[in-house]
C-alpha positions as CSV (number, residue, x, y, z in Angstrom):
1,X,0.0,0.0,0.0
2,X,1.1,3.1,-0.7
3,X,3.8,2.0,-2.4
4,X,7.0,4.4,-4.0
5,X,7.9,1.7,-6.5
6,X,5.1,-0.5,-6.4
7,X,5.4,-4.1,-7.3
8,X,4.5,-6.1,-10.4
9,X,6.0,-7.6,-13.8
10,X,9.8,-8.3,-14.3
11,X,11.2,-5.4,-16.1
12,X,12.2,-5.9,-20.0
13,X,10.0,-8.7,-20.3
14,X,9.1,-9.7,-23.7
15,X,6.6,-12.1,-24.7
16,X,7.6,-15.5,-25.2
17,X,6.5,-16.4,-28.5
18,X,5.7,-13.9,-31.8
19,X,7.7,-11.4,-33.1
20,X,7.7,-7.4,-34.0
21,X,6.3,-7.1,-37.5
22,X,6.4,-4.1,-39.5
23,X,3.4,-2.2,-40.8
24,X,2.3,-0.9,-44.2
25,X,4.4,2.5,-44.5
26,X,7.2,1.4,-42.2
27,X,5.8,2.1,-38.9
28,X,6.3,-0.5,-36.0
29,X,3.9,-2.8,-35.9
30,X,3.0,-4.5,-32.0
31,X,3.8,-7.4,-30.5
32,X,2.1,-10.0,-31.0
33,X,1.2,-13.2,-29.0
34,X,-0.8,-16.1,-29.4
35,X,-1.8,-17.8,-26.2
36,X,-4.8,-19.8,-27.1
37,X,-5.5,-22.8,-24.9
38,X,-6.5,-25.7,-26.0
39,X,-9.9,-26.1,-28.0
40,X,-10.0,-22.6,-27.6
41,X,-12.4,-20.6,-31.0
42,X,-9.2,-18.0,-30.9
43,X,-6.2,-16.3,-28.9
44,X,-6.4,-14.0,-26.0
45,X,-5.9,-10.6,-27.1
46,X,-3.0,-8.7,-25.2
47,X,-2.5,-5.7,-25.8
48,X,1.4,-4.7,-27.2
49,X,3.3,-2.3,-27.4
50,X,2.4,-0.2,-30.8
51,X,0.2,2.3,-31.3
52,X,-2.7,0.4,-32.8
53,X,-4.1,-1.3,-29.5
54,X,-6.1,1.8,-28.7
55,X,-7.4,2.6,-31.8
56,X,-8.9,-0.8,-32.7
57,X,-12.4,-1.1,-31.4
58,X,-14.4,-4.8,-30.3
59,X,-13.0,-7.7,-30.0
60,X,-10.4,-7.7,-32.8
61,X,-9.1,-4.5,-30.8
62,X,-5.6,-4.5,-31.3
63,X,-5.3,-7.6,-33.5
64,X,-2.8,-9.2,-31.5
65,X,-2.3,-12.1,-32.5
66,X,1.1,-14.6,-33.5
67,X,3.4,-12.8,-35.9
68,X,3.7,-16.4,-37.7
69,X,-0.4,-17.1,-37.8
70,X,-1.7,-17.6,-41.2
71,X,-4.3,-14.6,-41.0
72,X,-1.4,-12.5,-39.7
73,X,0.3,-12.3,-42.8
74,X,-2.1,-9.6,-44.8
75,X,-2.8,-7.5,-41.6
76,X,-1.8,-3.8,-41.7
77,X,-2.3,-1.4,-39.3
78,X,-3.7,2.5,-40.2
79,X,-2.2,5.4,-38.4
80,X,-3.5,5.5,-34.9
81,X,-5.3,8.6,-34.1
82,X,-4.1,10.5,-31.0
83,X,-5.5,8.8,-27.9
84,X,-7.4,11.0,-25.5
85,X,-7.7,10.2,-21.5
86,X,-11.1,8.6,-21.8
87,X,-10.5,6.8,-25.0
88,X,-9.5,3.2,-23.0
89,X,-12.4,3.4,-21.4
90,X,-14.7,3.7,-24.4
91,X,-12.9,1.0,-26.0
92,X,-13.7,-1.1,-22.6
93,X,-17.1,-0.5,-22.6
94,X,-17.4,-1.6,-26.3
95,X,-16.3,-5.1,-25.0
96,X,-18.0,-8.1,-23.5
97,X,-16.6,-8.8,-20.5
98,X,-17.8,-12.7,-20.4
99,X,-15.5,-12.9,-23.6
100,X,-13.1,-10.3,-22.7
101,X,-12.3,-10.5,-19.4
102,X,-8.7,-10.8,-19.7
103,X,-8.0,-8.3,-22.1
104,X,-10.3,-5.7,-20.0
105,X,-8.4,-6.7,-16.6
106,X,-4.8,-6.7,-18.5
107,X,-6.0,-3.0,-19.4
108,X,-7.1,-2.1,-16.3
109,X,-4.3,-3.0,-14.2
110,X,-1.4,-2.4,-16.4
111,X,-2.5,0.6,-18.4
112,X,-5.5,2.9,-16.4
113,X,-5.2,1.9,-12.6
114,X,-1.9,0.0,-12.3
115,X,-1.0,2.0,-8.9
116,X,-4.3,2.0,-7.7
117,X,-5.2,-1.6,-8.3
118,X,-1.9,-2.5,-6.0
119,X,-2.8,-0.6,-3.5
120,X,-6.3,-2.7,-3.1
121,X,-4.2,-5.8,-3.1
122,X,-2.1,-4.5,0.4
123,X,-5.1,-3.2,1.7
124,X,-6.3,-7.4,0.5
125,X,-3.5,-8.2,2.9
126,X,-4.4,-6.6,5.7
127,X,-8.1,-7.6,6.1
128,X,-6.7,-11.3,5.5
129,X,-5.1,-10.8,9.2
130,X,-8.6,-9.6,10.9
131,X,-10.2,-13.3,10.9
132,X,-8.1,-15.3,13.8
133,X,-7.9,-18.7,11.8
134,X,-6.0,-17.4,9.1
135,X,-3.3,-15.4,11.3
136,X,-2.7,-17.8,13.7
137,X,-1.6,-20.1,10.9
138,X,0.7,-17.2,9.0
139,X,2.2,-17.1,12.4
140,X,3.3,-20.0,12.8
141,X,5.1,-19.9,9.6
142,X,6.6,-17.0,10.2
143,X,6.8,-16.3,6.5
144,X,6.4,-12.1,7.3
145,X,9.1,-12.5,10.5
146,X,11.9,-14.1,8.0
147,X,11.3,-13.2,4.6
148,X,8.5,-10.6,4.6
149,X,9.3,-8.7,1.4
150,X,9.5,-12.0,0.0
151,X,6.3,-13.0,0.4
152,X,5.0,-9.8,-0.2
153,X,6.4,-10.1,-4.0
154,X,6.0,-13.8,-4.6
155,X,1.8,-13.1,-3.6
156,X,1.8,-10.6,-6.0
157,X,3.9,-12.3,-9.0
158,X,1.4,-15.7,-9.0
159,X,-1.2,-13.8,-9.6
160,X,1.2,-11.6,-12.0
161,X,2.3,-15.4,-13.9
162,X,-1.3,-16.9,-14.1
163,X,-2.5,-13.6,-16.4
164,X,0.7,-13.0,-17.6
165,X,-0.2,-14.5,-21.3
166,X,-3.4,-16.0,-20.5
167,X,-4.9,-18.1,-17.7
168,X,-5.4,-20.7,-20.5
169,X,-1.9,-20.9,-21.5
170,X,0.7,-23.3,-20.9
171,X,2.5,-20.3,-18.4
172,X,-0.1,-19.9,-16.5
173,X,-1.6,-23.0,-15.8
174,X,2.2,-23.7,-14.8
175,X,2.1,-21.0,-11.9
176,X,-1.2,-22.2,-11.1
177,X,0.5,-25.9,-10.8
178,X,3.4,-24.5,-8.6
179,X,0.7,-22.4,-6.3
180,X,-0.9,-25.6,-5.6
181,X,1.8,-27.5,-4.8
182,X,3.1,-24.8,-2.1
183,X,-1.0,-24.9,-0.9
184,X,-1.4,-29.1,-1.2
185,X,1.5,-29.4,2.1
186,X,-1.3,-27.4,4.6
187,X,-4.9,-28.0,5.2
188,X,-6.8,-25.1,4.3
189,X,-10.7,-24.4,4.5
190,X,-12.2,-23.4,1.2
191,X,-13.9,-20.8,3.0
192,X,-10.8,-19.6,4.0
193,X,-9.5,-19.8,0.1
194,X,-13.4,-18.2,-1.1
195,X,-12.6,-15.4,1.5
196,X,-8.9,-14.4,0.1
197,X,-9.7,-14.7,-3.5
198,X,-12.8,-11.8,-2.8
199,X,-10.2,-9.8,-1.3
200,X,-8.4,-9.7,-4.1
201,X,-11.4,-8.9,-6.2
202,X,-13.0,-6.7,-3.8
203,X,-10.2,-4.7,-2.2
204,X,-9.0,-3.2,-5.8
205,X,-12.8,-2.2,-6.7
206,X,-13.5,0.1,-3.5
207,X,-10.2,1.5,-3.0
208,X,-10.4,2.5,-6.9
209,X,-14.0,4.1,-6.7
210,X,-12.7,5.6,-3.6
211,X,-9.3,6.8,-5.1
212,X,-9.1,6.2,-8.2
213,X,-9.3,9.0,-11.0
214,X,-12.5,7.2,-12.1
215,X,-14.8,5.0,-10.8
216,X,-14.7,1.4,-12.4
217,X,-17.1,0.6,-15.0
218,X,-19.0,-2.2,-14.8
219,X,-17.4,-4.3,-17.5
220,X,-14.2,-3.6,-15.6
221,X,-15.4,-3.9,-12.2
222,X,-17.0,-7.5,-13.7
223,X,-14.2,-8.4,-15.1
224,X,-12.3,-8.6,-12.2
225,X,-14.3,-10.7,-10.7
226,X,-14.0,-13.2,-13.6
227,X,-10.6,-13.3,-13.4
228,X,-10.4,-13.9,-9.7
229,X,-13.1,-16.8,-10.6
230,X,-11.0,-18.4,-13.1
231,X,-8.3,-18.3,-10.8
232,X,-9.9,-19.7,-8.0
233,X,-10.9,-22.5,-10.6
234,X,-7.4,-23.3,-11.6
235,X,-6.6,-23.2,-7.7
236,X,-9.3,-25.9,-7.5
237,X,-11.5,-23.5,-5.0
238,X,-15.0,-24.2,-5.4
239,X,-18.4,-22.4,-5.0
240,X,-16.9,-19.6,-6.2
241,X,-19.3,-16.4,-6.8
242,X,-20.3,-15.8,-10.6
243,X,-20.0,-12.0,-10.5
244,X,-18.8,-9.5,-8.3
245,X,-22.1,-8.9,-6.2
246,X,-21.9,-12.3,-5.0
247,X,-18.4,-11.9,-4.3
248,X,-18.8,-8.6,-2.6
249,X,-21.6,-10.6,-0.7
250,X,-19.4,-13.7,0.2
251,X,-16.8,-10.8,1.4
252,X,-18.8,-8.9,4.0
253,X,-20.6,-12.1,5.3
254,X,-17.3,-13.8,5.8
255,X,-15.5,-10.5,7.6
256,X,-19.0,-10.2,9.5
257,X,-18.9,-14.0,11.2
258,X,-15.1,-14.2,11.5
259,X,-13.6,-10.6,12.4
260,X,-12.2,-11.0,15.9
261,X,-9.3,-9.7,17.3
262,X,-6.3,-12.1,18.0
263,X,-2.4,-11.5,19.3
264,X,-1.8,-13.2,16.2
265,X,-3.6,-10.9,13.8
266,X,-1.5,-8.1,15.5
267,X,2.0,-9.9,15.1
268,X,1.3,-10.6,11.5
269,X,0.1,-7.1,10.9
270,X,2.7,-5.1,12.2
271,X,5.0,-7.9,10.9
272,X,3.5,-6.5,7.0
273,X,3.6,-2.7,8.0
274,X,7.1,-3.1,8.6
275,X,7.7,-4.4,5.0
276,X,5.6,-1.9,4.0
277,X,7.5,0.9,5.8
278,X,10.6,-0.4,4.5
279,X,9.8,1.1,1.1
280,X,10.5,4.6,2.4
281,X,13.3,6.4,4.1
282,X,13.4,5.7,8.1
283,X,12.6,9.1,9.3
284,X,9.3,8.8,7.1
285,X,8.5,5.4,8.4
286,X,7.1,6.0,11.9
287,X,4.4,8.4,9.3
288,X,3.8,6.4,6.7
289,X,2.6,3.3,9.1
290,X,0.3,6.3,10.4
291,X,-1.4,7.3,7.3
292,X,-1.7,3.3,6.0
293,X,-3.6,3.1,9.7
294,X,-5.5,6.6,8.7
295,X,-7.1,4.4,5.6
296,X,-8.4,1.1,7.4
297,X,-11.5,0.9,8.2
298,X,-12.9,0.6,12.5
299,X,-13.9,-3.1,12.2
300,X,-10.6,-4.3,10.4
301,X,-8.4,-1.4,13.0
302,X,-10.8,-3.6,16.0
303,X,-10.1,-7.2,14.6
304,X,-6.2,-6.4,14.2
305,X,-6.3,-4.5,17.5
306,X,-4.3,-1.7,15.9
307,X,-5.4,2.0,17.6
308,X,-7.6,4.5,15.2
309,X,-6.1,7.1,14.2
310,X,-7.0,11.0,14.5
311,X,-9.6,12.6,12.5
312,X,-7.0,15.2,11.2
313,X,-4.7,12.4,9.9
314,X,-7.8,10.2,8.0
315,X,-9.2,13.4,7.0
316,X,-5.6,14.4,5.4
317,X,-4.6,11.1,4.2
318,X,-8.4,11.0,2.4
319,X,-8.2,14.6,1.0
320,X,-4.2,13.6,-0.1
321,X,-5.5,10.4,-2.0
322,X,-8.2,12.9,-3.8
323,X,-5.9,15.7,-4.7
324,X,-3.7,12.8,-5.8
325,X,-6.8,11.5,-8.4
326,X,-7.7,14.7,-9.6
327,X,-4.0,15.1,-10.8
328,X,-3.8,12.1,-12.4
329,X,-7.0,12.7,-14.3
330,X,-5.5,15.7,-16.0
331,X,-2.6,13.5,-17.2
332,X,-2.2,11.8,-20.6
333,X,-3.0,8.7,-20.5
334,X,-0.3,5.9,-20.2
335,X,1.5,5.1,-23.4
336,X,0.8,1.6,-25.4
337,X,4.5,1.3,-25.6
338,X,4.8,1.8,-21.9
339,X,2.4,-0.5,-19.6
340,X,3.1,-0.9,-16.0
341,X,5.9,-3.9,-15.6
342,X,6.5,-4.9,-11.9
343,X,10.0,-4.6,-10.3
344,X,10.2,-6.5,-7.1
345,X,13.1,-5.5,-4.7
346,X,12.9,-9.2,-3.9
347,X,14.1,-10.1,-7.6
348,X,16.3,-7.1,-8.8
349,X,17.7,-9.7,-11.7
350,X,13.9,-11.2,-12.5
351,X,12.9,-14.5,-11.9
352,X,11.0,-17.3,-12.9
353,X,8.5,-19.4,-11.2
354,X,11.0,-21.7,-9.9
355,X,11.9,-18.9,-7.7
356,X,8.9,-17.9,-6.5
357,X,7.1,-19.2,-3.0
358,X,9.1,-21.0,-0.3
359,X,12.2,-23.3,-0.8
360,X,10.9,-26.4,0.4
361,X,8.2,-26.2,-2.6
362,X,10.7,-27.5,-5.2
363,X,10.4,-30.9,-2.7
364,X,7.0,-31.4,-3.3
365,X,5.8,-33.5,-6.4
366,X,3.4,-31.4,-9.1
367,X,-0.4,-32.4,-9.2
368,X,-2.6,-31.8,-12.3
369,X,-5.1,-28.8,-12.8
370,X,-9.1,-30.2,-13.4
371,X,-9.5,-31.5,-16.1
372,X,-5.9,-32.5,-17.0
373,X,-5.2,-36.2,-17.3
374,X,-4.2,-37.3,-13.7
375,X,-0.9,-39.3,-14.7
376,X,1.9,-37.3,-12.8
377,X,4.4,-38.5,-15.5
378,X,2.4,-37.1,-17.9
379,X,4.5,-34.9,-20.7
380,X,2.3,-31.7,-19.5
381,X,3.9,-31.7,-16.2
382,X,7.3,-31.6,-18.4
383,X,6.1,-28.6,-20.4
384,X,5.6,-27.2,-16.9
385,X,8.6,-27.8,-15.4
386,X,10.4,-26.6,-18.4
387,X,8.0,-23.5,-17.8
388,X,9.0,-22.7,-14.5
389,X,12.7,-22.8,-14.7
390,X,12.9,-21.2,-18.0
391,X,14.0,-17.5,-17.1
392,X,12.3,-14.5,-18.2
393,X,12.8,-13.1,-22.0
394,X,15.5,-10.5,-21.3
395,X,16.3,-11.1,-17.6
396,X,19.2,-13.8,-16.5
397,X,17.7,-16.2,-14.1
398,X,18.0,-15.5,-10.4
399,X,19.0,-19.0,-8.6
400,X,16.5,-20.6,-6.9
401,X,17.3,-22.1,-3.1
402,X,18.3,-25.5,-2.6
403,X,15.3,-27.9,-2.1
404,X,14.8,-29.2,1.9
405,X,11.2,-30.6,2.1
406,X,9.9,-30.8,5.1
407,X,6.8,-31.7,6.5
408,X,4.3,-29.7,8.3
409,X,0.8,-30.3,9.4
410,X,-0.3,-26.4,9.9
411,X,-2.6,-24.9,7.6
412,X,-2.3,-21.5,6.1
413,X,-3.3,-19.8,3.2
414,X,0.4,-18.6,2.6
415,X,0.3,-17.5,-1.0
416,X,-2.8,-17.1,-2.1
C-alpha cells in the first residue's frame, strides 16, 4: 500500500513467443502473441506495445495475435489517431466482458489503474489478518518475520504469472500448478481460500472508486471478478461467486462472522507494515505506518487490534488520495508502448517461477489442474517444469534455493 515503486512484472519482459512485424508504411507494428489454450475458438488478445491497440475497437481490438499465424500475414495497421484520456475506457465499454475478461483486466491494471489496483491488493492483505484462523496459521510460519518482502512479492507475482499471457496458457496454468503445490502441504478451509480470493477482487474495486481518478465501469469492475473466478478455478477453489455482487456478498458475510481480534492478527500485521514501511526512508516510516492506519476501516483497525487514528490524519490522508486522483486525471494517458511492468526489490535480476514461494516447494511433487489427465508423469507436467525454470525473455535467471522438504501439518493460506 502506498507503495514508492510499487510491485508487479519483471522489467524488460518480452513475450515468449511472436515477433515485431512491420506495418504498411514502415511504422512499427505490435507485438504479438498467441496464447490460445486448448480447444479454444481464438487467442487472448493482449495488448502490445504499438500504437494500434487503442485505436482498434471490439473484439479484434488490437489484432494481436502470432506474428507467424496464417491470418497474420495480410494484416496492416492505419495510423492510430491521438488517444485522448477517456479513449481506453470507451474502447472497454465496447467489449463483453464474459469474452473479454482478460483483455479488459490486463487493461485495467497495467495501463489505467496500475497504482491503484496495487494498492487494493495491500489493503487485501491486511483484512486477511482480521479473521483469527488465518493469522494464527501465518504465524506459525513466520513467513512475514523471516522473509517478509518476500512474500509480499511472490503473492503478487502468481497472480502476476497466471495472467501474464493467459490463464489458458501453458505459463499460467504452470504458476497455477506451482501455487498448488506450495498450498497441497497445509490444510486449508475453502472458505478460507473463497474469503482471500474476494479480497483480491473486492479490495482493488473500492479503494479505486474511492481513489481512483475514475470510478470502475461495470465491464471492468465484472471483469475482475471473472478473473479472480478463473483463478480460484485453476486453484481448484469451489463455489466460487459468478459476478462481483456475489463476491462482494461472500466478502462482508465472511468478515462479519469471522472478524475478531487475536495476538496473532496483531504480530502478523505489524510484521506487514514493517515491509511496507521499509519502502520509504526511516525518518518517514514512523508516518507512513500512520497514514496506511488513517485508511483502514474501524472493524478491520478492532479485529487487528491496531489503535484509530486522528480525524485530522484520515481526514488528510483522504483529501491527499483525492488531490492525488484529480492530478492524475488531468494526465495523458499511459502510453501503449509503456504498460506498467513490476520490479520487485525481492528479484532485482527477474525470476521465474522456480523462484517464486518458499524453498521447500521444489520438494514437493506437481499435481494436475481439473481436467488435466491425472498421470503425474504425464508430458504436461514436463512442459511445466520446463515452464517454471525457463528465465524471463530479457532477464538472466535468479538461482532458486536449494530444495529441503519438510513436512508440516499447519494450515495457512500462505500465497494465495
Amino acid at each position: 500500500m502506498l507503495a514508492g515503486r510499487p510491485v508487479a512484472e519483471n522489467h524488460i519482459r518480452r513475450p515468449a513467443t511472436g515477433g515485431r512485424t512491420r506495418a504498411a508504411g514502415g511504422d512499427p507494428g505490435i507485438l504479438r502473441v498467441d496464447v490460445r489454450a486448448a480447444g479454444s475458438p481464438a487467442p487472448f488478445t493482449l495488448p502490445g506495445t504499438g500504437p494500434a491497440d487503442e485505436r482498434a475497437p471490439g473484439r479484434a481490438g488490437a489484432e494481436t495475435v502470432n506474428s507467424r499465424h496464417p491470418s497474420a500475414r495480410s494484416r496492416t495497421h492505419e495510423e492510430a489517431p491521438p488517444m485522448g484520456r477517456y479513449t481506453r475506457l470507451r474502447r472497454i465499454r465496447r467489449l463483453d466482458p464474459q469474452q473479454d475478461h482478460e483483455l479488459i483486466f490486463h487493461l485495467l491494471t497495467r495501463y489505467e489503474f496500475p497504482w491503484d489496483y496495487l494498492q487494493g491488493v495491500s489493503v487485501a492483505f491486511l483484512r486477511d489478518y482480521g479473521v483469527p484462523r488465518i493469522s494464527r496459521l501465518l504465524d506459525r510460519t513466520q513467513e512475514f518475520e523471516r522473509a517478509g518482502q518476500k512474500r509480499y512479492d511472490d503473492t503478487l507475482l502468481f497472480a502476476h504469472e497466471m495472467v501474464r499471457d493467459g490463464l489458458g496458457s501453458e505459463h499460467g496454468r504452470a504458476a497455477a500448478r506451482h501455487l498448488n503445490r506450495i498450498h497441497g502441504r497445509y490444510r486449508i478451509p475453502n472458505e478460507d481460500y473463497l474469503y482471500v480470493l474476494a479480497t483480491t477482487v473486492v479490495g482493488p474495486k473500492r479503494w479505486i472508486d474511492r481513489y481512483g481518478w475514475r470510478p470502475l465501469s461495470p465491464q471492468e469492475t465484472e471483469s475482475m471478478a471473472l478473473v479472480g473466478r478463473r483463478m480460484g478455478e485453476l486453484m481448484g477453489i469451489t463455489g466460487i461467486p459468478g459476478d462481483y455482487a456475489g463476491f462482494e456478498r461472500l466478502h462482508d458475510a465472511y468478515e462479519q462472522r469471522m472478524f475478531a481480534y487475536d495476538p496473532a492478527n496483531r504480530r502478523v500485521a505489524a510484521a506487514t507494515l514493517r515491509v511496507i514501511a521499509g519502502w520509504y526512508p526511516r525518518p518517514l516510516r514512523p508516518l507512513v505506518v500512520r497514514v496506511v492506519l488513517a485508511l483502514l476501516d474501524d472493524p478491520l483497525l478492532t479485529a487487528l487490534g491496531l489503535p484509530r487514528q486522528p480525524r485530522p490524519l484520515r481526514a488528510a490522508a483522504h483529501r491527499a488520495l483525492r488531490l492525488r486522483a484529480a492530478v492524475v486525471r488531468l494526465l495523458p494517458p499511459r502510453p501503449a508502448w509503456l504498460p506498467y511492468r513490476p520490479r520487485p526489490r525481492s528479484y532485482p535480476f527477474g525470476w521465474t517461477l522456480d523462484d517464486l514461494g518458499p524453498h521447500w516447494a521444489h520438494g514437493r511433487p506437481l499435481a494436475p489442474l481439473a481436467g488435466e489427465p491425472d498421470d503425474a508423469q504425464g508430458p504436461f507436467l514436463a512442459s511445466a517444469a520446463s515452464a517454471a525454470s525457463a528465465p524471463s525473455a530479457g532477464e538472466p535467471r535468479t538461482p532458486a534455493p536449494a530444495p529441503a522438504p519438510a513436512e508440516d501439518t499447519t494450515t495457512s493460506p500462505e500465497h494465495r
